[in-house]
PAKOL-204670 format. One record per atom (N, C-alpha, C): residue number from 1; residue in one letter; atom name; y, x, z. Coordinates in steps of 0.05 Angstrom, whole numbers, plus 5000, padded with zeros to 4 digits. Atoms other than C-alpha are relative to their C-alpha. Layout:
! PAKOL-204670
k/r/a/yy/xx/zz
NUM/A/CA/Y/X/Z $
...
***
This chain:
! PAKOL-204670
k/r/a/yy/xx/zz
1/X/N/4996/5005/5029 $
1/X/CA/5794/4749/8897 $
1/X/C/4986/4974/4993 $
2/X/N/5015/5026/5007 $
2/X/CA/5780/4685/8863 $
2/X/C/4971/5008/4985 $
3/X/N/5023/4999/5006 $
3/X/CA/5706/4687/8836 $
3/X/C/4983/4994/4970 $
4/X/N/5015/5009/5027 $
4/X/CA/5702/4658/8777 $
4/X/C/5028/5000/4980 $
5/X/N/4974/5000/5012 $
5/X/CA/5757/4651/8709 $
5/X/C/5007/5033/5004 $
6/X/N/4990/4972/5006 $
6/X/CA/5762/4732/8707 $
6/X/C/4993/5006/4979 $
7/X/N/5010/4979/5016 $
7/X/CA/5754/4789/8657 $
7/X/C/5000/5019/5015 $
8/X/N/5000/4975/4988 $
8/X/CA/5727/4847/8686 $
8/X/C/4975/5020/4997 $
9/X/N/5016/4972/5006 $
9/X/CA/5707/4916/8673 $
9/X/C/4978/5017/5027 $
10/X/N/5017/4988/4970 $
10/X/CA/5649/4943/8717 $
10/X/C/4986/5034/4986 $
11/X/N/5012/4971/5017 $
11/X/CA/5641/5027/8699 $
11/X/C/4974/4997/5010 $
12/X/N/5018/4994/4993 $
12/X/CA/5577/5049/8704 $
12/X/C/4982/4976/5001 $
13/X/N/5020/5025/4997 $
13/X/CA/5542/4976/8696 $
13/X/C/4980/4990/4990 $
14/X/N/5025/5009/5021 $
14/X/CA/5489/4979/8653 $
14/X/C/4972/5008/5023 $
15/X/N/5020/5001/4987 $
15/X/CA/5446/4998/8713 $
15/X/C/5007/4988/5035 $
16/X/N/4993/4999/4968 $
16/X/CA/5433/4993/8795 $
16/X/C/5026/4982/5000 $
17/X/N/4982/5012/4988 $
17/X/CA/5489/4966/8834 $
17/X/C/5017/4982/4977 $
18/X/N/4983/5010/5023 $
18/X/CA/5535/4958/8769 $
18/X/C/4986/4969/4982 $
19/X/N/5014/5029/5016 $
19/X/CA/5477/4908/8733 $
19/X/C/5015/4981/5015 $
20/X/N/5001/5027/4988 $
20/X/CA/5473/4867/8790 $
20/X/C/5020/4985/5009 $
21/X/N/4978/5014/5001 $
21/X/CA/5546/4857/8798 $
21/X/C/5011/4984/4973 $
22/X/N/4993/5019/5029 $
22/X/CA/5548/4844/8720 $
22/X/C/4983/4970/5002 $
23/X/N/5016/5019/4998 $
23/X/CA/5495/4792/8732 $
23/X/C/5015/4974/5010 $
24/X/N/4986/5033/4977 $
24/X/CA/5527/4745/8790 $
24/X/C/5026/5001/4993 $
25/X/N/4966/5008/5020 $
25/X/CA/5605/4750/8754 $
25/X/C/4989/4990/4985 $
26/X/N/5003/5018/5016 $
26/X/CA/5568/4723/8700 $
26/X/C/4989/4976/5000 $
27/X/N/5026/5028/4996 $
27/X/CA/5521/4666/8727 $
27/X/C/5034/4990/5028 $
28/X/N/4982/5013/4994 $
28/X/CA/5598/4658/8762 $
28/X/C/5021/4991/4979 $
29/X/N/4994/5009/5020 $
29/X/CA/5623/4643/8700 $
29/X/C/5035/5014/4998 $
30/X/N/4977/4971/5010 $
30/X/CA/5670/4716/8682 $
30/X/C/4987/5002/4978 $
31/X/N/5006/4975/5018 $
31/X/CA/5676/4753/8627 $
31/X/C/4997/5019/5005 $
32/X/N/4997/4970/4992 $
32/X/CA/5646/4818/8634 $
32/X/C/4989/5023/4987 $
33/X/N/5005/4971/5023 $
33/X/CA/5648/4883/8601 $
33/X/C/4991/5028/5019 $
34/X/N/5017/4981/4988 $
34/X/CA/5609/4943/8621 $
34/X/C/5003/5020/4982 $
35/X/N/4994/4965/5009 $
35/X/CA/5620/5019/8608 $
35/X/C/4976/5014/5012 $
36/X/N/5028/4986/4994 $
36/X/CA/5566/5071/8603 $
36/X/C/5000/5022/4979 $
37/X/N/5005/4990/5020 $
37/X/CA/5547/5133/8581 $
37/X/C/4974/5002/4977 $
38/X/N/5023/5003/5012 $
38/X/CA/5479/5123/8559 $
38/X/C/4996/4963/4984 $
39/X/N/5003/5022/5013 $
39/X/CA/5475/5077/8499 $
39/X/C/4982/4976/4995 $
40/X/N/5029/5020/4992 $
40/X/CA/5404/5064/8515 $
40/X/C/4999/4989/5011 $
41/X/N/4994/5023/4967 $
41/X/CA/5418/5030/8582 $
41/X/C/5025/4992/4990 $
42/X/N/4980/5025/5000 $
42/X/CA/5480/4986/8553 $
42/X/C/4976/4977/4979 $
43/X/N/5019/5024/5018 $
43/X/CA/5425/4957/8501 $
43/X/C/4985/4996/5011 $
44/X/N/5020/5014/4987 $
44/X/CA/5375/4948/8555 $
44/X/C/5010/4975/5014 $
45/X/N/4978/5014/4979 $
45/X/CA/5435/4913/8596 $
45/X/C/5008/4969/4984 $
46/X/N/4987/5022/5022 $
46/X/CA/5450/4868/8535 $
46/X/C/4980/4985/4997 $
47/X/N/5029/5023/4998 $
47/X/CA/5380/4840/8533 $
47/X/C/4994/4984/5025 $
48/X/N/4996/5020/4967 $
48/X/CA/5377/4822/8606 $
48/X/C/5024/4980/5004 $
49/X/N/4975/5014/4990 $
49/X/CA/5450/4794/8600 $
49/X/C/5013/4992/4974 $
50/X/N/4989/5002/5028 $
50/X/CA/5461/4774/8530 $
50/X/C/5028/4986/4996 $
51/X/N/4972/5014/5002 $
51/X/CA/5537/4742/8548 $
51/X/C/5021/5036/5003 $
52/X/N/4988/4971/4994 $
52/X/CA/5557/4825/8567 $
52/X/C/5009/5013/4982 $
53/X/N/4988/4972/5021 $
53/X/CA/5607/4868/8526 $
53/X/C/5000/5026/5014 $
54/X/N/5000/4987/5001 $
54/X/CA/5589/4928/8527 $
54/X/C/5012/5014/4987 $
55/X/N/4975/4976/5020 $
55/X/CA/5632/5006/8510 $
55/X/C/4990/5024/5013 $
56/X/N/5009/4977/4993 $
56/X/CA/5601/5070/8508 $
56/X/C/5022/5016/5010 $
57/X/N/4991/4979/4990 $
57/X/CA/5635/5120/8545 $
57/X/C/4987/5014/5028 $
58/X/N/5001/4990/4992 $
58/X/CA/5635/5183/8581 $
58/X/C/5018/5010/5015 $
59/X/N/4975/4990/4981 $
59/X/CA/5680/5178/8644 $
59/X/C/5015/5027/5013 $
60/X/N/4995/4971/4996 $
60/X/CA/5669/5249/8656 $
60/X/C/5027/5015/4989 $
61/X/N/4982/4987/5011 $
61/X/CA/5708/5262/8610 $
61/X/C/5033/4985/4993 $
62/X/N/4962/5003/4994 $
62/X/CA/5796/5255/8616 $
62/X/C/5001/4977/4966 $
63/X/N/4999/5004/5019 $
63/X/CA/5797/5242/8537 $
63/X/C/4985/4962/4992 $
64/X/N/5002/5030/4999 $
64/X/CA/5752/5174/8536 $
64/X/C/5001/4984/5021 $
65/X/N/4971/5024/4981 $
65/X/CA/5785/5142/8596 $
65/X/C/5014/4992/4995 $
66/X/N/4980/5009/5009 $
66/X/CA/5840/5140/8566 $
66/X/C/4990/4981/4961 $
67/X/N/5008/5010/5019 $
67/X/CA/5804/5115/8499 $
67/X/C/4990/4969/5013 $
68/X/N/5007/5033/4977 $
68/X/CA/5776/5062/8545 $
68/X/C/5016/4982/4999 $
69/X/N/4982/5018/4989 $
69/X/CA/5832/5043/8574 $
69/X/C/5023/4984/4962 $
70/X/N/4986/5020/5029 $
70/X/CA/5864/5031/8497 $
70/X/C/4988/4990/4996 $
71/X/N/5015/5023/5009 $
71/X/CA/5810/4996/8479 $
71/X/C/5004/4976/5015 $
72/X/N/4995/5025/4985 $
72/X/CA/5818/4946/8536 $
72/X/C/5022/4996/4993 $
73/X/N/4973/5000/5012 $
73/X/CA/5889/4954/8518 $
73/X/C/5003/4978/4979 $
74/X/N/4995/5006/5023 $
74/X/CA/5886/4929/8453 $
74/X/C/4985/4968/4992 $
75/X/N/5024/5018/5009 $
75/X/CA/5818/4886/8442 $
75/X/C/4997/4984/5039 $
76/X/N/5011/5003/4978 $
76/X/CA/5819/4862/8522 $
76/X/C/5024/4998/5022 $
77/X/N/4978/5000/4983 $
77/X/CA/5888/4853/8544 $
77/X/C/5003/4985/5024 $
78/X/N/5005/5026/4989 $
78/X/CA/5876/4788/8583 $
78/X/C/4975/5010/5038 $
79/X/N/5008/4980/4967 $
79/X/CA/5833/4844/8640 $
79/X/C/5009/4993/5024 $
80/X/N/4982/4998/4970 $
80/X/CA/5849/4828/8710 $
80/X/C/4983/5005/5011 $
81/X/N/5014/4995/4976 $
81/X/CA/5793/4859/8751 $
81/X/C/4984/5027/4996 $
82/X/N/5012/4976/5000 $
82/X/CA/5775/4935/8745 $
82/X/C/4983/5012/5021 $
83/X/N/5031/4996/4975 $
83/X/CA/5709/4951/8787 $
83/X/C/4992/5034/4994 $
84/X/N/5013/4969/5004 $
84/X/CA/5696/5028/8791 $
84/X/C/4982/5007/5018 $
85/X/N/5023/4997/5003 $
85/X/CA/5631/5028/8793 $
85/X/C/4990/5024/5001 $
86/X/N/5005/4981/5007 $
86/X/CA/5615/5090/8766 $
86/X/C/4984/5021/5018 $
87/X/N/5003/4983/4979 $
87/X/CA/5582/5143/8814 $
87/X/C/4965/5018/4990 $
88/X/N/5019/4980/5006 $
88/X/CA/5530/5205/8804 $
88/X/C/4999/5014/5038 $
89/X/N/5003/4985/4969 $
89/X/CA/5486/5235/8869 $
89/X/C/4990/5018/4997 $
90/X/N/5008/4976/5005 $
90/X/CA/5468/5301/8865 $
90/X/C/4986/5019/5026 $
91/X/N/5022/4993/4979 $
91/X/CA/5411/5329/8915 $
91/X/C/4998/5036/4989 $
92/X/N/4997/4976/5004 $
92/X/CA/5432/5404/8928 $
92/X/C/5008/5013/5018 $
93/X/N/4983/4983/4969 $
93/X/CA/5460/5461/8970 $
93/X/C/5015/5014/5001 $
94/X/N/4975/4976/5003 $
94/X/CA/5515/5504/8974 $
94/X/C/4989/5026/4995 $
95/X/N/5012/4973/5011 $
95/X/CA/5467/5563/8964 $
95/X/C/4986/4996/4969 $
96/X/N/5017/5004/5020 $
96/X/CA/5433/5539/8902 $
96/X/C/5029/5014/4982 $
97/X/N/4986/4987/5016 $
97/X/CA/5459/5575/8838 $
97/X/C/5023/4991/4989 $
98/X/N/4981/5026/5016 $
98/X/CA/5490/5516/8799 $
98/X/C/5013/4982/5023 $
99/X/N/4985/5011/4981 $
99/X/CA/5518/5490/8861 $
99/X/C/5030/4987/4988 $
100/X/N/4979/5008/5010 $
100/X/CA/5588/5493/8841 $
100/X/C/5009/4984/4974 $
101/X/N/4995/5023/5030 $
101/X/CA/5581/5467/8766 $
101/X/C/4981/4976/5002 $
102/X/N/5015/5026/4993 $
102/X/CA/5532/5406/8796 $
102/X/C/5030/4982/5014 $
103/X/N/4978/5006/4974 $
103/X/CA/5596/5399/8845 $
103/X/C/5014/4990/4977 $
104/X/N/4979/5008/5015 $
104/X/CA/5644/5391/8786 $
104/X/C/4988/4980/4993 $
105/X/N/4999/5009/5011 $
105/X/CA/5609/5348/8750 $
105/X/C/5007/4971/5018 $
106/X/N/4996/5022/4976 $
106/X/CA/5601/5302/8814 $
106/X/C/5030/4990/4992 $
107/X/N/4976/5002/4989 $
107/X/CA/5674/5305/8830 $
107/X/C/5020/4984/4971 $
108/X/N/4986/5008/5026 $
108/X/CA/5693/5288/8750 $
108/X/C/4997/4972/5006 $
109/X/N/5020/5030/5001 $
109/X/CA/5648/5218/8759 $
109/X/C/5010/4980/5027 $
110/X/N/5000/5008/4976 $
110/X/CA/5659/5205/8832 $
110/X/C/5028/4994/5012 $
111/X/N/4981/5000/4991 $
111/X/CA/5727/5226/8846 $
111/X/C/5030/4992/4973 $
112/X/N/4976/5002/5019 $
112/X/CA/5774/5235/8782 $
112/X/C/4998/4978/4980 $
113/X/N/5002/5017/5015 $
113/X/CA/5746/5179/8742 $
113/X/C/5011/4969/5006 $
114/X/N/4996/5028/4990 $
114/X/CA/5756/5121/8788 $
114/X/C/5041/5005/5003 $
115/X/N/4969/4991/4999 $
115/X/CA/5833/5157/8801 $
115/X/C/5019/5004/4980 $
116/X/N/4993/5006/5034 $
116/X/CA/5848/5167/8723 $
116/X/C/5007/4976/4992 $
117/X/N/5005/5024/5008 $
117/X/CA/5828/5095/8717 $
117/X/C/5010/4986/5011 $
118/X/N/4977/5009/4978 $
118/X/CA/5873/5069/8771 $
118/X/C/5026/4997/4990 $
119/X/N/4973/4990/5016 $
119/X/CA/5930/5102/8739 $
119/X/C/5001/4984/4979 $
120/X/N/5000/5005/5032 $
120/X/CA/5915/5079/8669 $
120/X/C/5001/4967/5001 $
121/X/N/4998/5030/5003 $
121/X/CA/5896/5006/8683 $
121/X/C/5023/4987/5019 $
122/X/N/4986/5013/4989 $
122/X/CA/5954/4990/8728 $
122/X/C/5032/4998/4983 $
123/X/N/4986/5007/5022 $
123/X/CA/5994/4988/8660 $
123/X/C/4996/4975/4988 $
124/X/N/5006/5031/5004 $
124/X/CA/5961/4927/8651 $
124/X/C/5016/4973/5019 $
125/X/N/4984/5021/4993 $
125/X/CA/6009/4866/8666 $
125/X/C/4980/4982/5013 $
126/X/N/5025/5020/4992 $
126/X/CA/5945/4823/8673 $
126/X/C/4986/5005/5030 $
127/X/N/5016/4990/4971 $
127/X/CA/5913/4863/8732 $
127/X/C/5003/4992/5022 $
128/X/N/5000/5016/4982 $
128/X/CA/5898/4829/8793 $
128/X/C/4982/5015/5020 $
129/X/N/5015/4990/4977 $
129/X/CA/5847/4860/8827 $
129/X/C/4986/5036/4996 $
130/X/N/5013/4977/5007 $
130/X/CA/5813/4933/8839 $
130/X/C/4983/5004/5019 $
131/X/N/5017/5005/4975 $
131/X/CA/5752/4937/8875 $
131/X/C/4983/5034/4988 $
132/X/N/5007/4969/5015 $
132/X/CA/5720/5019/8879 $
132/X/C/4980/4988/5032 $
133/X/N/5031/5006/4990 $
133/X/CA/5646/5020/8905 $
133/X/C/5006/5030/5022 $
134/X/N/5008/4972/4979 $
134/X/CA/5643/5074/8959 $
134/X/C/4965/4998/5013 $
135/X/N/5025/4997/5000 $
135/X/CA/5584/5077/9002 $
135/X/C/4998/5005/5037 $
136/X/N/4999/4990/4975 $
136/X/CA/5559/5084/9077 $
136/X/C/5009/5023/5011 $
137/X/N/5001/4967/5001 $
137/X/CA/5557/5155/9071 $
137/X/C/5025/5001/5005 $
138/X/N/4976/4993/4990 $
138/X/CA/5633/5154/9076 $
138/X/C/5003/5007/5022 $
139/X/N/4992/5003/4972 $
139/X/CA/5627/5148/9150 $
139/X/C/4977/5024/5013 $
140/X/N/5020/4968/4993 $
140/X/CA/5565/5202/9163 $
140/X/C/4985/5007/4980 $
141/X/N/5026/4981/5027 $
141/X/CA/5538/5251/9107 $
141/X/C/4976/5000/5007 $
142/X/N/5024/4985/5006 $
142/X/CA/5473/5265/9089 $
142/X/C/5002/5022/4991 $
143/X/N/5002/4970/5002 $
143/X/CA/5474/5338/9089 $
143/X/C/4990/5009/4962 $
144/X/N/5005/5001/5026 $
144/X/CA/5431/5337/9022 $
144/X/C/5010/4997/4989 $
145/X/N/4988/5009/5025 $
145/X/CA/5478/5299/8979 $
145/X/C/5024/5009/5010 $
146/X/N/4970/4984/4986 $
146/X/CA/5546/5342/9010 $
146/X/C/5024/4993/4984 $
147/X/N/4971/5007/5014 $
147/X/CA/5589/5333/8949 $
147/X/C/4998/4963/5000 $
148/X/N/5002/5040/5006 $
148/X/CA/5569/5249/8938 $
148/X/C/5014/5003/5026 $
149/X/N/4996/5009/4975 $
149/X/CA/5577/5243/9008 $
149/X/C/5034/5007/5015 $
150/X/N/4979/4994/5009 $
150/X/CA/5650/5279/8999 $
150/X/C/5018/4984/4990 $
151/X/N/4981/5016/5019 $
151/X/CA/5671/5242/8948 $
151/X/C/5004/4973/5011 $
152/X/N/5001/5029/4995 $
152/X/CA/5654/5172/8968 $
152/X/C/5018/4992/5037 $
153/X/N/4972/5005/4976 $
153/X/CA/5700/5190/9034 $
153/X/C/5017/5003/4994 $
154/X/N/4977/4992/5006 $
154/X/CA/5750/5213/8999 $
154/X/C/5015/4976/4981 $
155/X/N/4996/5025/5015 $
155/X/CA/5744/5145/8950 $
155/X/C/5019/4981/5029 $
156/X/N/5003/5021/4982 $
156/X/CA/5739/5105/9013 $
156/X/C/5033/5007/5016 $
157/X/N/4972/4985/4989 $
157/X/CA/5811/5146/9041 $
157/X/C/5020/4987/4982 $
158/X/N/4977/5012/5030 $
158/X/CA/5843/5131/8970 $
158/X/C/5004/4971/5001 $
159/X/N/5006/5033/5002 $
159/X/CA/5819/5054/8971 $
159/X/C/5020/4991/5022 $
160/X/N/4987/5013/4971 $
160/X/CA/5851/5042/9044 $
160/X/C/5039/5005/4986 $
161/X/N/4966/4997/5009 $
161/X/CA/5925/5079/9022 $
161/X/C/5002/4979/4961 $
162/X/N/4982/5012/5017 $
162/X/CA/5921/5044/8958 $
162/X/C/5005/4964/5002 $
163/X/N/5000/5023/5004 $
163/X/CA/5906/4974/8987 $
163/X/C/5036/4997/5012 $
164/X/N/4975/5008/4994 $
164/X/CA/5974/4986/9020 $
164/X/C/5024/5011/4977 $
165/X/N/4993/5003/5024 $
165/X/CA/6009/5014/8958 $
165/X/C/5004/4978/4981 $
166/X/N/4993/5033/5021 $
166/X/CA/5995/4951/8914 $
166/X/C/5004/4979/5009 $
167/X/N/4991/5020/4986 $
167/X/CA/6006/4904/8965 $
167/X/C/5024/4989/4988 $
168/X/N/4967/5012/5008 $
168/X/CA/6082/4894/8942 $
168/X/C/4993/4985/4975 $
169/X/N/5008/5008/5030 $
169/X/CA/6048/4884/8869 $
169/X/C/4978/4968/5000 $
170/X/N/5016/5028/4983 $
170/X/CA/6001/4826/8894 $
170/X/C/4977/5014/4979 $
171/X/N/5024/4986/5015 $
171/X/CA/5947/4875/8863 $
171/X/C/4983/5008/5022 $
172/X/N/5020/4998/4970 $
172/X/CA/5889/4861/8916 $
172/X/C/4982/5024/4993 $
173/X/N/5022/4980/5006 $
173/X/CA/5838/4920/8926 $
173/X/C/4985/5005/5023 $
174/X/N/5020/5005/4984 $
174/X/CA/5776/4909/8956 $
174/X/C/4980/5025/4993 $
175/X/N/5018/4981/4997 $
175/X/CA/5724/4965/8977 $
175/X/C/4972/4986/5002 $
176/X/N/5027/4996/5006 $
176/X/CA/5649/4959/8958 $
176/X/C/4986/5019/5021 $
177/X/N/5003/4972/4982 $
177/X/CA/5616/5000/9020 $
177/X/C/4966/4991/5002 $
178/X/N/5026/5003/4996 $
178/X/CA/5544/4995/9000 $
178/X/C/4983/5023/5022 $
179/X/N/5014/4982/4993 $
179/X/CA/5486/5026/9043 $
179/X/C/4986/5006/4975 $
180/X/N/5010/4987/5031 $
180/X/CA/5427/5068/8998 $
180/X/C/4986/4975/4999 $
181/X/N/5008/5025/5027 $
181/X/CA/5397/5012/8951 $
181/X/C/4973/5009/4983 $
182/X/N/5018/4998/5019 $
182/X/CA/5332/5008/8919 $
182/X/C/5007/5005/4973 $
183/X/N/4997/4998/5034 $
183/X/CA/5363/5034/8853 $
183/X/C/4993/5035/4990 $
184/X/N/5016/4967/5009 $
184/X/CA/5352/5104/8817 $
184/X/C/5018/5021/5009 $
185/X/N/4972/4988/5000 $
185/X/CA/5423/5132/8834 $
185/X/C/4989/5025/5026 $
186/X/N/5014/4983/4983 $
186/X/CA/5402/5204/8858 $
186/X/C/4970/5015/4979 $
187/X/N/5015/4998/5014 $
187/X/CA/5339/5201/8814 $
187/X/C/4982/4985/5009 $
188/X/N/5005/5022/4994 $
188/X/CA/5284/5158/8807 $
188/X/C/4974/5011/5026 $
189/X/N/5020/4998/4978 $
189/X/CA/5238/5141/8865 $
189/X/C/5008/5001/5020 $
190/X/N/4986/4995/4971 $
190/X/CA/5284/5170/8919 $
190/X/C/5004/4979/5019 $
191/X/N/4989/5026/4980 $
191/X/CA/5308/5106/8942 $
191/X/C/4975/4976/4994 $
192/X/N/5019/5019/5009 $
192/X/CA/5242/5061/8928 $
192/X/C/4997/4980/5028 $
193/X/N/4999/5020/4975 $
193/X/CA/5246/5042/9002 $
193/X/C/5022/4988/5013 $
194/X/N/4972/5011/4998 $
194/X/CA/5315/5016/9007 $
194/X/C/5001/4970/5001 $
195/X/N/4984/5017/5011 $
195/X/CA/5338/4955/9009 $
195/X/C/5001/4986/4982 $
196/X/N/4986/5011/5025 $
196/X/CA/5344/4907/8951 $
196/X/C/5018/4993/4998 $
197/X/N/4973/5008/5002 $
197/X/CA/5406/4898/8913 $
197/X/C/5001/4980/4999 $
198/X/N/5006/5031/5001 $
198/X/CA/5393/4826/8911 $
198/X/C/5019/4994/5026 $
199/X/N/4992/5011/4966 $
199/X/CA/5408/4822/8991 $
199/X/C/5025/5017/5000 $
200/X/N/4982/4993/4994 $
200/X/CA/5468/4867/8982 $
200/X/C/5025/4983/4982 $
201/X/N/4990/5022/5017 $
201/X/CA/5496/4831/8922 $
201/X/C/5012/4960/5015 $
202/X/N/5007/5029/4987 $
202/X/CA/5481/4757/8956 $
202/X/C/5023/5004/5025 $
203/X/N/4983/4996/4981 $
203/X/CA/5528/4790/9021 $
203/X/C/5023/5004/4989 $
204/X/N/4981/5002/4998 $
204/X/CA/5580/4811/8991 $
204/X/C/5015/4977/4978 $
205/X/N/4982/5023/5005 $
205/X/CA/5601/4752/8950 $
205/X/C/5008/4979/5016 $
206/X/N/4982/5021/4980 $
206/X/CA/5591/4715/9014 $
206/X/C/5019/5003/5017 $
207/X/N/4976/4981/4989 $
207/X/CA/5647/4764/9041 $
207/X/C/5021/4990/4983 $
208/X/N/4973/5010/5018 $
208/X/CA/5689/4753/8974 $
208/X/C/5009/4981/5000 $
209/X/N/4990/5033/4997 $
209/X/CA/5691/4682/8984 $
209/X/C/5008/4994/5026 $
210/X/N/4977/4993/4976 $
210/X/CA/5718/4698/9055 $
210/X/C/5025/5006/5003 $
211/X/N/4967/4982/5005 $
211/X/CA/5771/4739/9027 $
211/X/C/5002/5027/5006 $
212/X/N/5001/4978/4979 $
212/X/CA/5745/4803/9066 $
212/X/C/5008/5016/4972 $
213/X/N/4985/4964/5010 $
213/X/CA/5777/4872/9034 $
213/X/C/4984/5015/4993 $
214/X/N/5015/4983/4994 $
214/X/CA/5715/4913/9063 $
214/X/C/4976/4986/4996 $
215/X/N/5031/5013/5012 $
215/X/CA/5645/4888/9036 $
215/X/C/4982/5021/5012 $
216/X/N/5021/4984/4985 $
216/X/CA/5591/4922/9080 $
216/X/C/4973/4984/5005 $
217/X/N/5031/5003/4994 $
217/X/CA/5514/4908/9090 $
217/X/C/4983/5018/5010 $
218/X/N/5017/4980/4980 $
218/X/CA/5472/4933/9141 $
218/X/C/4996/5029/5010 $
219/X/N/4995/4973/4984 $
219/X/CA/5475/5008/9160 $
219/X/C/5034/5002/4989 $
220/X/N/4975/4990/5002 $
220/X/CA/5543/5009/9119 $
220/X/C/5024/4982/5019 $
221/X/N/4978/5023/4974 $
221/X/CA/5575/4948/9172 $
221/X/C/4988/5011/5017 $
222/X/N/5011/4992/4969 $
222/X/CA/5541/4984/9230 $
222/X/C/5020/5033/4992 $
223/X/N/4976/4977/4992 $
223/X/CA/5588/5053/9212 $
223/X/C/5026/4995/4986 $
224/X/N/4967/5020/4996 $
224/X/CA/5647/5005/9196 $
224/X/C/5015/5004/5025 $
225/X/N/4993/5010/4967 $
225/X/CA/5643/4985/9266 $
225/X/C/4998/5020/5015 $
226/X/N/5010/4985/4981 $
226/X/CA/5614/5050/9300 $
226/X/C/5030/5010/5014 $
227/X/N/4981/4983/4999 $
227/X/CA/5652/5100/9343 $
227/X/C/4989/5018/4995 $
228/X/N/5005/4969/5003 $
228/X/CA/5655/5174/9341 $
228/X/C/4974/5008/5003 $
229/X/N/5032/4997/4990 $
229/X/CA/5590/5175/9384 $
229/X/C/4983/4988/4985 $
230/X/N/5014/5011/5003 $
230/X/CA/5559/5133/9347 $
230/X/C/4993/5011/4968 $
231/X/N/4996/4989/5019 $
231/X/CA/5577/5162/9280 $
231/X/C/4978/5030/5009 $
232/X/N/4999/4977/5003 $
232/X/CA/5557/5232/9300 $
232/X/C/4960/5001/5012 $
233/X/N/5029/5017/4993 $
233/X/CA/5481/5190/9328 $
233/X/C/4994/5001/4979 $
234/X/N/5009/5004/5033 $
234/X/CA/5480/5177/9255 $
234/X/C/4989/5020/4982 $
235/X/N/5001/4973/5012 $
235/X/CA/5488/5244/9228 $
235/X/C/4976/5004/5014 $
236/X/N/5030/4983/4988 $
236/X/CA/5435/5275/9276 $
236/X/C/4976/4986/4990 $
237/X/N/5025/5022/5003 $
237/X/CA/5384/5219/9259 $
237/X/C/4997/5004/4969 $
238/X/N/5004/4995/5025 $
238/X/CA/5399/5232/9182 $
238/X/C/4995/5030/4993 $
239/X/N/4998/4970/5007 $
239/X/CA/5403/5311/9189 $
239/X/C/4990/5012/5017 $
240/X/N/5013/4985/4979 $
240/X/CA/5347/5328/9246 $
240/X/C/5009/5032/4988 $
241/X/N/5005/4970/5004 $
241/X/CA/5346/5399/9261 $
241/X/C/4974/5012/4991 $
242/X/N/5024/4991/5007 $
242/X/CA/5305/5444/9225 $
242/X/C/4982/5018/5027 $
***
């Protein structure tokens, strides 16, 4: 994708991963608008980035997706680069009580929101690019996070069939395949020893300006590349036995 001269929507960007992509589109000189449900973190987002339009919403929910998507519609027609961002991790077990309604909410955020939003913005004449954040985890779960770790394969499945889908449309769609990230995603503290998004950020624009599809940094380009064996090395090393 070209790098600079866009408009583009990044869900979920008022924090983690989502800032720091609002950040470097803008110091590349985009327009960029940012979705969120928490109103408090789009006005913390707007002080750090005072060129950022911000729009409250709650992707969870079917009803303002589609309010979204009219709004861009209407006030934002000129859109060509939808970034689904968006993503919730949920640290649980298939025995725990709320299991299954933790699971939905996941699957609303993770799976149906970025797939809603697909649908809806490829009504847009303008649209050029679609880039959906997945995650290492696609390639070996962490046992803990079962549904994230689900979803973000099942993203990473969708992303591959739809780069060949829009192909005919010259509607490029590039995958985001971060490892875990010093950000809160999960809750806070979990990831304090991660990674900064700085160094994942800094990689994959020097990927975008390659042209690459697949944007990977460090454990997530090492189970890019793995095989089976090496994959299933991964797992054991993330899911010793009790």
């Amino acid at each position: 994708m070209k790098l600079s001269n866009n408009k583009i929507l990044i869900t979920g960007g008022a924090t983690g991963i989502g800032l720091a992509l609002a950040q470097r589109f803008i110091e590349e000189n985009n327009t960029v608008i940012i979705c969120g449900r928490r109103e408090s973190a789009l006005q913390d987002a707007s002080k750090k980035l005072p060129p950022v339009i911000t729009k409250a919403c709650d992707l969870a929910i079917a009803d303002e997706r589609v309010r979204l998507f009219k709004w861009i519609d209407k006030e934002h027609s000129d859109l060509n680069v939808l970034v689904n961002n968006a993503g919730i991790q949920q640290w649980m077990s298939v025995t725990d009580s709320n299991f299954f309604h933790r699971a939905k909410e996941e699957m609303a955020i993770n799976i149906e929101a970025p797939l809603h939003l697909v649908s809806l913005f490829l009504n847009l004449s303008s649209l050029t690019t679609i880039m959906n954040v997945t995650s290492g985890l696609s390639f070996s779960p962490l046992a803990k996070v079962p549904v994230y770790c689900a979803s973000k394969a099942f993203l990473h499945s969708f992303t591959i069939s739809l780069q060949y889908l829009l192909k005919s449309k010259n509607i490029e769609v590039i995958e985001l395949i971060p490892p875990a990230l010093n950000t809160d995603l999960g809750g806070k503290g979990i990831h304090d020893s991660a990674p900064a998004v700085s160094g994942f950020i800094q990689a994959a624009f020097e990927q975008l300006e390659q042209g690459q599809s697949q944007i990977t940094y460090g454990f997530s380009e090492a189970m890019l590349k793995a095989g089976p064996d090496d994959i299933q090395k991964a797992f054991e090393r993330m899911n010793p036995a009790s």
